[in-house]
C-alpha positions as CSV (number, residue, x, y, z in Angstrom):
1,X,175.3,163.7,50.0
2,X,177.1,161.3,52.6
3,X,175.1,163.0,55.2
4,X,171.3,162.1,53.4
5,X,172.2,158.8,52.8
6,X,173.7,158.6,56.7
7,X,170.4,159.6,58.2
8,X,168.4,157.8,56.1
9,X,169.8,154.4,57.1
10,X,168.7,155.0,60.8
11,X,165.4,155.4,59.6
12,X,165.0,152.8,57.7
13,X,166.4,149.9,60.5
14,X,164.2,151.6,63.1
15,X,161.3,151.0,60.5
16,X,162.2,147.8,59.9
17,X,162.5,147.1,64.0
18,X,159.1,148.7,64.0
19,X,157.9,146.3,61.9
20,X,159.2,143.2,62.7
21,X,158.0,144.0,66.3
22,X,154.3,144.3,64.8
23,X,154.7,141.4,62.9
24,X,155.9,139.6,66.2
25,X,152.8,141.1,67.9
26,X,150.5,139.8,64.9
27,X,151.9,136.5,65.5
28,X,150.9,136.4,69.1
29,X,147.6,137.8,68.3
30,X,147.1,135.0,65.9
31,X,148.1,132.5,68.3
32,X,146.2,133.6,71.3
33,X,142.9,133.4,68.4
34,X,143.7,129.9,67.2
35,X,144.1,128.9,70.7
36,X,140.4,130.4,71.2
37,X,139.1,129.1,68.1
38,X,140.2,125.4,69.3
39,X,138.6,125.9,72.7
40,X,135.7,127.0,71.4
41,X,135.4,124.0,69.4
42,X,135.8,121.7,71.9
43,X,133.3,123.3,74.2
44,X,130.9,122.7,71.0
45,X,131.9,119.2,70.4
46,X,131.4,118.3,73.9
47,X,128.4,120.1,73.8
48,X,127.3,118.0,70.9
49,X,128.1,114.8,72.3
50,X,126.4,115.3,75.9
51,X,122.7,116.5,73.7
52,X,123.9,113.3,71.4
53,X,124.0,111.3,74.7
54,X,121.2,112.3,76.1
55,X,118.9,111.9,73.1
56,X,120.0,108.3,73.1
57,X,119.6,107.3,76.5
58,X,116.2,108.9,76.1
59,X,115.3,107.0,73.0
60,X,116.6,104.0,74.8
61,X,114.4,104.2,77.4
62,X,111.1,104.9,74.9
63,X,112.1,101.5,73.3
64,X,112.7,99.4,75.8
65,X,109.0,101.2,77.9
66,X,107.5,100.3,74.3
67,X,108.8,96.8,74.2
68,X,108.0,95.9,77.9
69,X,104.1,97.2,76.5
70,X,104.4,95.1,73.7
71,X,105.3,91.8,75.6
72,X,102.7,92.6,78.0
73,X,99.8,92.6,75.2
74,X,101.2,89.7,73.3
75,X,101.2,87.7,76.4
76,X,97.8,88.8,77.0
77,X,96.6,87.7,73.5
78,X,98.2,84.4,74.1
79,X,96.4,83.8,76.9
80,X,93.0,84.4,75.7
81,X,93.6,82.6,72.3
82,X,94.8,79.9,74.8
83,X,91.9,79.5,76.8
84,X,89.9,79.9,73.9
85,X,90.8,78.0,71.0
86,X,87.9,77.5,69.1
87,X,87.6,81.5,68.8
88,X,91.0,82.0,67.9
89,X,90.5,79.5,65.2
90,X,87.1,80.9,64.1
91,X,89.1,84.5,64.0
92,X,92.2,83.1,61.7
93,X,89.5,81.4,59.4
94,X,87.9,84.4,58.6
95,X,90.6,86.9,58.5
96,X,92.2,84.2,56.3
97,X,88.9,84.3,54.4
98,X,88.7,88.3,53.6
99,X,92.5,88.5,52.9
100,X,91.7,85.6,50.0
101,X,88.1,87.5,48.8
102,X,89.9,91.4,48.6
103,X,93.0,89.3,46.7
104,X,90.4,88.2,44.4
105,X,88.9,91.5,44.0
106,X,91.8,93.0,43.0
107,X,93.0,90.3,40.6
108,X,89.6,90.7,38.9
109,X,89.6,94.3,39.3
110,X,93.6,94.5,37.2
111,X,92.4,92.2,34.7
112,X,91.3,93.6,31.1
113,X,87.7,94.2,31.2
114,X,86.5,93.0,28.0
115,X,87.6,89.7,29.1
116,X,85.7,89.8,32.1
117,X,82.5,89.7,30.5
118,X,83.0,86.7,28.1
């Protein structure tokens, strides 16, 4: 009986070698795939940010193209209003004047309509 239990202690420590050198190897594994994992990440952020980057400068550059164009025909308005004021005044007055006509309308038009006819 000392014999059986002799020979199965050798087994047992070289299984237990066995698998603390797997579990060793596991770890390394793991490691070298967080490592991975983290790289790949930052390749993505930095991906991220230079599309992120780009789509701003291009948006910048739309806005400030539009706003140039929208100086431009202001100015341009100015001017002609400018050298012709009695237009310019003849174009407010009646602008002024449909605004106030459709705001009738549409007071008339909300009010109760039995009480429009007395």
């Amino acid at each position: 009986m000392a014999d059986t239990s002799k020979s199965d202690a050798p087994d047992i420590d070289d299984i237990r070698k066995t698998l603390e050198k797997q579990i060793a190897e596991l770890r390394k594994e793991i490691t070298k795939i967080n490592k991975s994992i983290s790289a790949r990440g930052a390749e993505m952020l930095d991906d991220a940010s230079e599309q992120a980057s780009d789509f701003y400068e291009t948006a910048a550059a739309r806005a400030s193209r539009t706003a140039q164009q929208l100086r431009s025909q202001a100015h341009a308005v100015s001017e002609v209003a400018r050298e012709n004021p009695g237009t310019t005044t003849a174009v407010v007055v009646v602008i002024g004047l449909l605004g106030f006509l459709a705001g009738l309308a549409i007071g008339q038009s909300m009010n109760d309509t039995h009480r429009r006819w007395y």
